[in-house]
C-alpha positions in Angstrom: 29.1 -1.2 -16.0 31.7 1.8 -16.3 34.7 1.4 -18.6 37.1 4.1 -17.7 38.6 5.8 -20.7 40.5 8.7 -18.9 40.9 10.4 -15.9 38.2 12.5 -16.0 35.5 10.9 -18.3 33.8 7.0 -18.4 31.7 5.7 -21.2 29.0 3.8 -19.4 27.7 0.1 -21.2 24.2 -0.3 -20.5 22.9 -4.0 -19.9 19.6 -3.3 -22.8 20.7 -3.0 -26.6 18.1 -5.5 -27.7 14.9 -7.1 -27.3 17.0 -10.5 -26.7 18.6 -8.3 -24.0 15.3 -7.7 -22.4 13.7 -11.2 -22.5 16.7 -12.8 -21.0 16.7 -10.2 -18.7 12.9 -11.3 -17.5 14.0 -15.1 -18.0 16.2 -15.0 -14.7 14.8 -16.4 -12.1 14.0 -13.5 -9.6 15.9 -13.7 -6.0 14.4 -11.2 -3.7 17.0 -8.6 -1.8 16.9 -9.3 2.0 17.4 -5.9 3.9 19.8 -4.9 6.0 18.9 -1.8 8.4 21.5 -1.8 10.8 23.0 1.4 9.4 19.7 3.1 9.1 18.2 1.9 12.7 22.0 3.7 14.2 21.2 6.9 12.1 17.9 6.9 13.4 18.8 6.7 16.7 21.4 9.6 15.8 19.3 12.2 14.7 16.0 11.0 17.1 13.7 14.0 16.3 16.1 16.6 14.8 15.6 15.1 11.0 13.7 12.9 9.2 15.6 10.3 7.7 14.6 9.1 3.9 15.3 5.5 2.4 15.8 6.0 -1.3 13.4 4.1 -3.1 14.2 3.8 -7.2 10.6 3.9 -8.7 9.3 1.3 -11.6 10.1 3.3 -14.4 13.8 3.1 -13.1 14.4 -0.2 -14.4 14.0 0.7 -18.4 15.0 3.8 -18.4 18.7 3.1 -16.9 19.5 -0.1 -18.5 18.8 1.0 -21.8 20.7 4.1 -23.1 18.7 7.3 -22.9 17.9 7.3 -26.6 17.4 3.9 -26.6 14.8 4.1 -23.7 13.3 6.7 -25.5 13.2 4.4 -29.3 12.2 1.5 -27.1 9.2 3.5 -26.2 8.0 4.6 -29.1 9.0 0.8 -31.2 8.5 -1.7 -28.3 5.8 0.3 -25.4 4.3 -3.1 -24.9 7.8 -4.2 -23.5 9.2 -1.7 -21.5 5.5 -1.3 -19.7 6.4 -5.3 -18.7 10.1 -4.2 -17.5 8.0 -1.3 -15.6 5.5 -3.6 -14.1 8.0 -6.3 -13.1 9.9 -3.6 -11.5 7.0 -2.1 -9.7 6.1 -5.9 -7.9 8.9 -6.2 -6.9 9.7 -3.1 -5.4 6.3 -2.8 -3.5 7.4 -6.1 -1.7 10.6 -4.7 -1.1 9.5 -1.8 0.3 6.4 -3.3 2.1 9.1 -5.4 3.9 10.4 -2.3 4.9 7.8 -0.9 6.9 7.8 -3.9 8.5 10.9 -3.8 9.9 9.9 -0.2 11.3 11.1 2.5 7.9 8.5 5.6 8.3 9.7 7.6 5.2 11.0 7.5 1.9 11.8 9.0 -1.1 11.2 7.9 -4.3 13.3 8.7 -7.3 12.9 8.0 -11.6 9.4 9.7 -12.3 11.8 12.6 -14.6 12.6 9.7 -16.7 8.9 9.9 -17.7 8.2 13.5 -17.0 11.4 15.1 -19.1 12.3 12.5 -21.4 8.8 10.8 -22.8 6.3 13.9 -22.0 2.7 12.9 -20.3 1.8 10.1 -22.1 4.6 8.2 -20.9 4.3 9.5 -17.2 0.3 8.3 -17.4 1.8 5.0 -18.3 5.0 4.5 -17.1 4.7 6.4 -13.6 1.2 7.0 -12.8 -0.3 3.3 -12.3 3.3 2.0 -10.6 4.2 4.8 -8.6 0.6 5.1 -6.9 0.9 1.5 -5.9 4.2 2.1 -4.0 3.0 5.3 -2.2 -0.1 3.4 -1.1 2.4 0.4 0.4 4.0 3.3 2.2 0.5 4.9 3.5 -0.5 1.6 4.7 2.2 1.8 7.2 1.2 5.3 7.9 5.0 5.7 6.3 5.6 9.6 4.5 5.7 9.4 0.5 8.9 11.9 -0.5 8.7 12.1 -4.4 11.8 13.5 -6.1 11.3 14.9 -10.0 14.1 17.0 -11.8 13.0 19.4 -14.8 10.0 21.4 -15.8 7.3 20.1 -13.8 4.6 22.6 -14.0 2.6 20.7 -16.2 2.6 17.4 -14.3 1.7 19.1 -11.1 -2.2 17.6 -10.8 -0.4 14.5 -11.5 2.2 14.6 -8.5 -1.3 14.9 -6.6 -2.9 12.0 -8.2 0.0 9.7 -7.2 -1.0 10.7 -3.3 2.2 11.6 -2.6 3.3 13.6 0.4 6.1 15.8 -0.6 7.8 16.9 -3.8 11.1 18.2 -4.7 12.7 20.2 -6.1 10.7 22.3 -7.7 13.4 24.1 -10.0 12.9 27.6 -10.8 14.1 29.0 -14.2 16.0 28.2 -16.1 16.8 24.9 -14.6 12.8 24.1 -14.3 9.9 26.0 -15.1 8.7 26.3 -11.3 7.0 29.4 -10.2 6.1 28.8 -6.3 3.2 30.9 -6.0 1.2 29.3 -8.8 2.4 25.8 -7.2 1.2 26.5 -4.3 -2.0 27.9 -5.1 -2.6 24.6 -7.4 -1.3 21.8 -5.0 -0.2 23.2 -1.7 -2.8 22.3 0.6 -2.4 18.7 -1.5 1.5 18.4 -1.4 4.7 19.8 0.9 6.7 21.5 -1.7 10.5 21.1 -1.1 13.5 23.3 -2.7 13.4 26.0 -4.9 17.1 27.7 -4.7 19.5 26.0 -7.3 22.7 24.1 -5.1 25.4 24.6 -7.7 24.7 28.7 -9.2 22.5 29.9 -6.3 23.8 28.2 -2.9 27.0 27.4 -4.2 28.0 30.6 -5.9 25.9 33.3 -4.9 27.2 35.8 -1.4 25.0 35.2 1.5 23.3 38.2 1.0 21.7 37.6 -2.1 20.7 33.7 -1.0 19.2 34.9 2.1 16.9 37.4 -0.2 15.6 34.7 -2.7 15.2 32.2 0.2 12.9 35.1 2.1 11.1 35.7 -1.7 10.8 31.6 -1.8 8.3 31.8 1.7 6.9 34.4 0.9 5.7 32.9 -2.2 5.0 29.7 -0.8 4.3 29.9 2.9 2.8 29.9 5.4 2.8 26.2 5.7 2.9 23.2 3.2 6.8 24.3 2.2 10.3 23.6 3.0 12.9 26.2 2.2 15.5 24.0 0.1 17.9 23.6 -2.5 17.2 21.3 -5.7 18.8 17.8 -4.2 22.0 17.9 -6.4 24.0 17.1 -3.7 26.9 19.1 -5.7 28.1 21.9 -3.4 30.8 21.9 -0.9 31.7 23.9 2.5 30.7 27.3 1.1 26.8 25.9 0.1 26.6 23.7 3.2 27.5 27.3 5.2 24.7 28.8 3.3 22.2 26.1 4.1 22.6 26.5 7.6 22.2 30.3 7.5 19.2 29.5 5.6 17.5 28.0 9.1 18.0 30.9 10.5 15.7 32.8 7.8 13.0 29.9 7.5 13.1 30.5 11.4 12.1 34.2 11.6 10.0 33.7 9.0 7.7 30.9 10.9 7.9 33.9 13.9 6.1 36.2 11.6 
């Protein structure tokens, strides 16, 4: 719930202050969502095979770390890990039945969102328990449907990369480079690319965004070259934050992933 104060600014209530707050949370009887894919089944028939269209999947650890405050979550953890692992595995069954309904109905790819909730703000520890056991189940739902596994992890990342892999994941994004993330392609590459297609690279807001065409079109050519041939798509970091100038520079950027896949 958002309680606007001005104009420009909101202070945001989350539902978790308490432990109460939790256990009548898990007290309510559970109502699964019903689906409705009549907007994706008309975009799928509007891009055919010129895109691959993603359903947005919120992962397990989704569910504690955004209805308690982000120093809260990260308290919670460290007083109560017993209880936000049960908010994470309630989460997780229910959105592998979610999504296993889903591929039923005919959804081929998806991509899943809240492991940097782990990864940024608890360290490994918490992604070995929090992401790691929950988000594996979900990509296997997916794989049983023969159904693509897009994973989506802000921050420094470097460190977590042999986990990415372990989750069996398809795809990653989006791989920040300094200073945003700690990402150098090359080495990510050489560790998970014949595991993983990397995604991104080249920041939307200071690089796409701000940056003449010139100087995009260089750091996009460095990006392949440090991460091609194969396994990689040129891309920004999925901020969605950039308006007619970046979403010009994104389609000049085609043209330079194209003559690099000519050689």
């Amino acid at each position: 719930m958002v309680r606007r104060t001005t104009a420009t600014s909101a202070t945001v209530e989350f539902p978790f202050k308490t432990v109460d707050d939790v256990e009548r949370f898990l007290s309510i009887p559970y109502v699964a969502p019903v689906p409705d894919l009549r907007d994706y089944r008309r975009r799928k028939r509007e891009v055919g095979e010129e895109a691959l269209l993603l359903i947005g999947v919120n992962d397990a650890v989704c569910l504690p770390a955004t209805w308690f405050s982000p120093e809260l979550f990260c308290l919670m953890w460290a007083d109560a890990r017993d209880l936000i692992t049960q908010l994470a595995s309630v989460a997780s069954e229910r959105i592998c039945a979610f999504v296993d309904g889903l591929c039923r109905e005919g959804v081929d790819a998806f991509r899943i969102v809240g492991g940097e909730f782990a990864s940024v703000q608890l360290g490994p520890p918490g992604f070995d328990a929090l992401v790691t056991p929950f988000d594996s189940e979900l990509v296997s739902v997916m794989h049983r449907y023969d159904a693509i596994a897009y994973y989506h992890n802000h921050g420094p990342v470097m460190s977590f990369l042999d986990r990415f892999v372990d989750l069996g994941i398809d795809a990653l994004d989006p791989l920040e480079a300094p200073p945003w993330g700690d990402v150098d392609l090359a080495e990510a590459k050489r560790r998970i690319g014949d595991s993983v297609c990397l995604v991104g690279n080249l920041d939307d807001m200071v690089v796409v965004e701000t940056l003449d065409l010139d100087t995009v079109k260089q750091m996009a050519a460095v990006c392949l070259e440090a991460a091609g041939p194969g396994g990689y798509l040129l891309g920004g970091t999925a901020s969605g934050t950039y308006g007619e100038k970046g979403a010009g520079v994104f389609a000049e950027l085609v043209e330079v992933a194209e003559a690099y896949g000519r050689g």
